[in-house]
ZAMARGU-4260 file (C-alpha; in steps of 0.2 Angstrom, whole numbers, plus 5000, padded with zeros to 4 digits):
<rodrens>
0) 5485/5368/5685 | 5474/5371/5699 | 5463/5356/5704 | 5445/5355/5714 | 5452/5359/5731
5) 5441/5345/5740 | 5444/5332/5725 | 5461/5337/5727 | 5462/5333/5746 | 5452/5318/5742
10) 5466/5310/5729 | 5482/5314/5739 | 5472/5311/5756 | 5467/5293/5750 | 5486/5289/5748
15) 5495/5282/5763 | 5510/5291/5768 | 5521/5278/5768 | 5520/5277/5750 | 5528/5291/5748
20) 5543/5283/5759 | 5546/5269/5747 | 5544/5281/5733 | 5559/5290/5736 | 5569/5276/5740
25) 5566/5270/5721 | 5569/5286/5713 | 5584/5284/5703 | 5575/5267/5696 | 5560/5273/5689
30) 5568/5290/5683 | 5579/5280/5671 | 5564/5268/5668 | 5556/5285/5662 | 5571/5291/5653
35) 5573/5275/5644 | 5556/5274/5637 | 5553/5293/5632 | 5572/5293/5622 | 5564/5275/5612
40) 5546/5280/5608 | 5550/5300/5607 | 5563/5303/5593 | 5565/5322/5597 | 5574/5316/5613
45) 5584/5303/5604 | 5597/5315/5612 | 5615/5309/5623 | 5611/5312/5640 | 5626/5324/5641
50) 5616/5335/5629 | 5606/5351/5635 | 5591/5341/5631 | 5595/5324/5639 | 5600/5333/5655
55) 5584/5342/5657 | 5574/5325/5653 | 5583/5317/5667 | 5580/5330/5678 | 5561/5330/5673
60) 5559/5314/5678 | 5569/5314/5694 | 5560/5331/5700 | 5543/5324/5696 | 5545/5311/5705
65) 5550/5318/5719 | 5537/5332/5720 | 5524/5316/5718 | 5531/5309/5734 | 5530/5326/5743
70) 5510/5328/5739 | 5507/5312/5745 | 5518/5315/5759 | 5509/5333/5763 | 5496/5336/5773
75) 5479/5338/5763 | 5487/5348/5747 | 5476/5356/5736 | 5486/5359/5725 | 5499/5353/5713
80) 5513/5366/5715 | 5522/5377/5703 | 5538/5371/5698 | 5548/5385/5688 | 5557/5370/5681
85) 5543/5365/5671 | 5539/5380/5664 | 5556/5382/5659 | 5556/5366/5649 | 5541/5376/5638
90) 5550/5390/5635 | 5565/5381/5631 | 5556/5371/5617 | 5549/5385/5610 | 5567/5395/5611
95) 5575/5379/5601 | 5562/5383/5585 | 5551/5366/5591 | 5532/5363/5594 | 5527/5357/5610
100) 5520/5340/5603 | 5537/5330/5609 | 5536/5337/5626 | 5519/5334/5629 | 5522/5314/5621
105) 5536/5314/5633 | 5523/5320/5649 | 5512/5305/5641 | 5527/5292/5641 | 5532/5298/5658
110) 5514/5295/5664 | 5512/5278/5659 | 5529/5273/5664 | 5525/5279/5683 | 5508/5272/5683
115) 5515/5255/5682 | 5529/5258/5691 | 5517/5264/5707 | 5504/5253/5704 | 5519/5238/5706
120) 5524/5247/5721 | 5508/5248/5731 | 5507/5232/5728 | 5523/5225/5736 | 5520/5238/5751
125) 5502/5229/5752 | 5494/5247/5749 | 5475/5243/5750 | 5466/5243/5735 | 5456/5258/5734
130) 5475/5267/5737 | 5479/5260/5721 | 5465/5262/5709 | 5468/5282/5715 | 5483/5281/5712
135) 5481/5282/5693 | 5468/5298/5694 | 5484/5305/5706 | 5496/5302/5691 | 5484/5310/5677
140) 5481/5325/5688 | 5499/5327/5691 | 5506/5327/5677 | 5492/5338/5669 | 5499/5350/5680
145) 5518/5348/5675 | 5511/5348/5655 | 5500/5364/5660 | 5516/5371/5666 | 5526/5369/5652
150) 5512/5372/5640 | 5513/5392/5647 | 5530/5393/5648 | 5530/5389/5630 | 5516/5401/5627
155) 5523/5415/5635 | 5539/5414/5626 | 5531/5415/5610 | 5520/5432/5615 | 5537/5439/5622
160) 5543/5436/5607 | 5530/5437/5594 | 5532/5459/5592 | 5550/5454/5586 | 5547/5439/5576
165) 5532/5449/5567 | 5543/5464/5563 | 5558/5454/5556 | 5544/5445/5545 | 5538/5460/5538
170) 5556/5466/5535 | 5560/5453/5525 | 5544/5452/5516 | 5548/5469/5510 | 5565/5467/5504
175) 5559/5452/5493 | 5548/5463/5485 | 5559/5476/5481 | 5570/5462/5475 | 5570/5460/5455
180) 5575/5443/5457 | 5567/5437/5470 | 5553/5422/5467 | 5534/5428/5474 | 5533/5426/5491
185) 5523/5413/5499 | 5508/5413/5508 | 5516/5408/5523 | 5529/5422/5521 | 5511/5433/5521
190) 5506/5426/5535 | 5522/5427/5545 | 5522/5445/5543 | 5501/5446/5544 | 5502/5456/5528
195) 5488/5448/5517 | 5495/5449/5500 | 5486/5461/5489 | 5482/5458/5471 | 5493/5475/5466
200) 5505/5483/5478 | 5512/5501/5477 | 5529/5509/5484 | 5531/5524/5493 | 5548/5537/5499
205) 5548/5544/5512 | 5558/5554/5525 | 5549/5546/5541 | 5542/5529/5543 | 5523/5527/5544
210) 5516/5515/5557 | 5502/5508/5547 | 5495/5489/5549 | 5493/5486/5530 | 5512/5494/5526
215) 5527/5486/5527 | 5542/5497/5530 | 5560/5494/5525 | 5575/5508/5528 | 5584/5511/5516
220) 5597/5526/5518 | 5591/5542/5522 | 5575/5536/5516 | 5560/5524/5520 | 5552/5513/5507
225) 5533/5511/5509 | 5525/5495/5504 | 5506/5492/5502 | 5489/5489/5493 | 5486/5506/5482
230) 5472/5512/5492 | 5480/5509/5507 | 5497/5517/5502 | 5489/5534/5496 | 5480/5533/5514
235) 5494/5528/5524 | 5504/5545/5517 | 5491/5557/5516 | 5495/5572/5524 | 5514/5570/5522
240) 5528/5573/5509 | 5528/5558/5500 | 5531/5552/5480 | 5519/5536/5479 | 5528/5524/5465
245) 5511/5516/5450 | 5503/5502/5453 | 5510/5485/5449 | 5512/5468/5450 | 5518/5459/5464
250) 5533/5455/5456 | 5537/5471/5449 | 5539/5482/5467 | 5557/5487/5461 | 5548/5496/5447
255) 5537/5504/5456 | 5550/5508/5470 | 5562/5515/5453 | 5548/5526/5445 | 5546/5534/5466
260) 5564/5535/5469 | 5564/5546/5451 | 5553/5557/5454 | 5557/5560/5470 | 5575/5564/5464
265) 5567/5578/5453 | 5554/5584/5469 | 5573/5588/5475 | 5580/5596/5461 | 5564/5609/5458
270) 5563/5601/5441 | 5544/5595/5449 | 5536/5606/5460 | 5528/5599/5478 | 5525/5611/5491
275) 5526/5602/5508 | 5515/5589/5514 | 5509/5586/5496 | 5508/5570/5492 | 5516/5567/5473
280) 5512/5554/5462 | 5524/5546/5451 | 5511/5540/5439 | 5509/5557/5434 | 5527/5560/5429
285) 5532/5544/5421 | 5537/5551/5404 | 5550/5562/5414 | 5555/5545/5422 | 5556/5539/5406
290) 5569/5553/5401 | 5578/5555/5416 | 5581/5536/5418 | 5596/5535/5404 | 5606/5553/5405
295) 5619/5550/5394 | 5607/5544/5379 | 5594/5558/5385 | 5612/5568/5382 | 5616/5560/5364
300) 5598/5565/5358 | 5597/5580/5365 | 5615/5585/5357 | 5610/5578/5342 | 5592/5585/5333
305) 5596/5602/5344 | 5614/5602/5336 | 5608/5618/5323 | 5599/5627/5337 | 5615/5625/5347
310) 5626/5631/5334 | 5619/5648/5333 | 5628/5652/5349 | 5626/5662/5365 | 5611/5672/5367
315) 5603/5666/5351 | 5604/5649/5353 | 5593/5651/5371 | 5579/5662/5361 | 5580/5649/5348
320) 5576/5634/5360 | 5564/5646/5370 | 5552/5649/5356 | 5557/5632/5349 | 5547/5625/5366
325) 5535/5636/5366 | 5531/5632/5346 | 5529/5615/5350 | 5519/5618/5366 | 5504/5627/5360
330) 5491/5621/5349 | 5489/5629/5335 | 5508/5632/5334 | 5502/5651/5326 | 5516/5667/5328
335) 5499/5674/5342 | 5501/5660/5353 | 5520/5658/5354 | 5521/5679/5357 | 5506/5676/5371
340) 5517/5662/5379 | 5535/5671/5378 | 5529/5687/5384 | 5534/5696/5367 | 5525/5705/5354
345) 5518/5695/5338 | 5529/5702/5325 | 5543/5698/5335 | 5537/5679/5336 | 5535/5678/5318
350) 5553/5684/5317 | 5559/5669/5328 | 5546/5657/5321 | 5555/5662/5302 | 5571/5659/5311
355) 5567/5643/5317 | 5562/5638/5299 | 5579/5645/5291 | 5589/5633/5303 | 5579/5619/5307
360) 5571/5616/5288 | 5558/5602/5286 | 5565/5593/5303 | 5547/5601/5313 | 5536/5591/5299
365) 5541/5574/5303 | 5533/5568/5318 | 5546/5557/5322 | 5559/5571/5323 | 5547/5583/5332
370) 5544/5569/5345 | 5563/5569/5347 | 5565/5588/5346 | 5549/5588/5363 | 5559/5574/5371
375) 5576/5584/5370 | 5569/5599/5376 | 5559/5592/5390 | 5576/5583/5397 | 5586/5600/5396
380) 5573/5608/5405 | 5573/5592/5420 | 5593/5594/5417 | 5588/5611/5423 | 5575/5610/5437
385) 5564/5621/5428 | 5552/5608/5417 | 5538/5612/5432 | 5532/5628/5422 | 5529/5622/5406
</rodrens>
């Protein structure tokens, strides 16, 4: 801490020199006077000397009152000067996970401790009066200096290591909630990570992290998973390849991460068709989701209102389930519309469309059996990759 240079002249100055001599021949006394009292009225140091943290506390006391000696000892200083050592006590507290509020009790320990210990001295070396009434303002400024110290020791510990700390927050923010069966995280989990949590949240794959203050970003294989307010999410990916997962609760960003991760598996397998940099929206696709999620029942339903179609064999059964689609794809379901959207000439629609009635019967009437029959058909053509066109 830097001091007045003329008041700081004017503290040390007043302080005869031969204070400074019966100072150091006492030393060892008052340091363990020091020690004694911090380890009693400071529970945090109620530590065996032989520990990292008693050592240094002896240590602090017996350098501090040495350099107090030396400025009284020094020809007009003006200032208290840095000790590493100090400093080092800081950055040690904030290494060992504590708050500086024990170190700074300890300064104020210390301080009261040497006041009355200097104070008993000038007085048996007949100091004169004034030299020790200043001889408290001395001890305050000094150990201001020694608290100062520490204090940014501490401080610049934490800034050195506030980028890592903030990044392995945000990491395990977004892991919990991805996580099905993770509790909501906290407030303080929010602001560890300085991610306000968002009323809804939204997931995101991509192939390249985005650096983006309101996403968090978690790797996960090949791919990265985007975690953010809707708005920001869609913002945050625009102009990329990315499949942005619907928008949920904050407890449900495994669903949302499920419903991208789907998608973007079909993206892959042409069944959905994204050109690049196109931004794709699960939301959009969730029926597919829907389909794709269970195969092997999609399979059993598939196999099982399509058995008759299938059962024509070969090339029949293909125009079968290709004017079968197309019949349940166009509105009015006429012979016209089915030709238009096959490519073929009506009469020869009406002949499939007859067809289609000789082997499926009344199953197209039923609208729980057509649903069935438009599900079966949509998963063969995912199965495929070629759902995109119809």
């Amino acid at each position: 801490m830097r001091v007045d240079v003329q008041a700081g002249r004017t503290i040390w100055d007043s302080i005869p020199v031969r204070f400074a001599v019966e100072l150091r021949g006492r030393v060892d006394r008052i340091a363990a006077e020091m020690v004694d009292a911090v380890r009693r009225e400071v529970p945090d140091y109620r530590q065996p000397l032989g520990s990292p943290l008693g050592r240094d506390l002896v240590v602090a006391c017996t350098r501090a009152l040495h350099q107090f000696a030396d400025l009284v000892s020094s020809p007009h200083p003006a200032l208290v000067p840095p000790d590493p050592f100090f400093a080092g006590l800081g950055r040690a507290e904030y290494r060992n996970g504590r708050v500086l509020d024990s170190l700074q009790a300890a300064y104020r320990v210390g301080a009261r401790v040497a006041c009355r210990a200097y104070t008993t001295l000038a007085r048996e070396s007949d100091l004169p009066a004034d030299a020790v009434v200043v001889l408290g303002e001395a001890v305050l400024v000094h150990i201001d200096a020694l608290a100062g110290a520490s204090a940014e020791g501490y401080a610049q510990e934490r800034d050195r290591d506030e980028p890592d700390r903030q990044a392995a927050a945000r990491r395990a923010l977004g892991e919990q909630l991805l996580d099905r069966h993770a509790p909501a995280p906290s407030p303080a989990a929010a602001a560890a990570a300085r991610w306000p949590l968002p009323r809804r949240l939204a997931c995101a794959v991509v192939a390249r992290a985005v650096d983006h203050p309101g996403v968090l970003v978690v790797a996960q294989g090949h791919d990265h998973v985007l975690i953010a307010a809707p708005d920001v999410l869609v913002d945050a990916v625009r102009d990329r390849s990315a499949v942005v997962g619907p928008a949920v609760p904050l407890d449900q960003g495994w669903l949302s991460l499920a419903c991208a991760r789907s998608v973007a598996r079909l993206v892959r397998e042409g069944a959905i068709e994204a050109r690049g940099h196109e931004v794709v929206l699960a939301e959009e696709h969730l029926a597919d989701v829907l389909l794709v999620t269970a195969p092997a029942l999609g399979g059993l339903l598939a196999g099982s209102v399509l058995a008759r179609v299938d059962a024509l064999g070969g090339s029949s059964a293909l125009r079968m389930v290709e004017t079968l689609d197309a019949l349940l794809g166009s509105w009015g379901r006429t012979a016209p519309e089915v030709a238009e959207r096959l490519g073929i000439h009506p009469q020869t629609a009406r002949t499939r469309l007859r067809r289609l009635d000789e082997v499926l019967g009344d199953q197209l009437k039923d609208p729980d059996s057509r649903l069935a029959v438009e599900m079966a058909l949509r998963l063969r053509a995912l199965s495929r990759g070629d759902a995109g066109g119809r």
